[in-house]
C-alpha positions, -999 to 999 in steps of 0.1 A, spaced: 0 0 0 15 36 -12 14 60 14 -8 82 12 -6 121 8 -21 146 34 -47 157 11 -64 125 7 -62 117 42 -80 150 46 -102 139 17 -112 106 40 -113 120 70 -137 146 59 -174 133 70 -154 117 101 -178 115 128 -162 103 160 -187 79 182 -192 71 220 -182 35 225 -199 14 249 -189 -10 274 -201 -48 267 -193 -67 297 -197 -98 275 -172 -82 246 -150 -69 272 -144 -95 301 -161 -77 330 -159 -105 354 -123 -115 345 -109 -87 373 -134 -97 398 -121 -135 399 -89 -121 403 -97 -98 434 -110 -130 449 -84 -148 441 -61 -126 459 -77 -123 491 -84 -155 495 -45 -159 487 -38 -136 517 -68 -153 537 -46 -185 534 -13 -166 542 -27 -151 573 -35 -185 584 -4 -207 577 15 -180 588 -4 -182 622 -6 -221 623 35 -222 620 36 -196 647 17 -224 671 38 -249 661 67 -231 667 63 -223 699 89 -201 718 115 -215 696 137 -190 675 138 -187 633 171 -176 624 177 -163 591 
């Protein structure tokens, strides 16, 4: 494809009418970010607990690093 020249762009740009788009859930994945926010608290739900259960076991016992 040639490039084109500034007049005919200007020439096909003319009757350009810019529209609103529109959000489609169903087009644009609406649910897809809220799985993911569930996913990550339940993530941290989980955390929160192992972290806690190794604490018990533990005891008064030191982690050294």
């Amino acid at each position: 494809m040639a490039p084109m020249s500034k007049e005919e762009i200007e020439k096909m740009l003319k009757n350009y009418a810019p529209q609103t788009v529109e959000y489609d859930p169903d087009v644009d994945g609406g649910e897809e970010h809220k799985i993911r926010d569930e996913l990550l608290d339940e993530k941290a739900q989980l955390k929160d607990i192992i972290t806690n259960l190794k604490q018990q076991h533990r005891g008064d016992r030191k982690v050294r690093r």
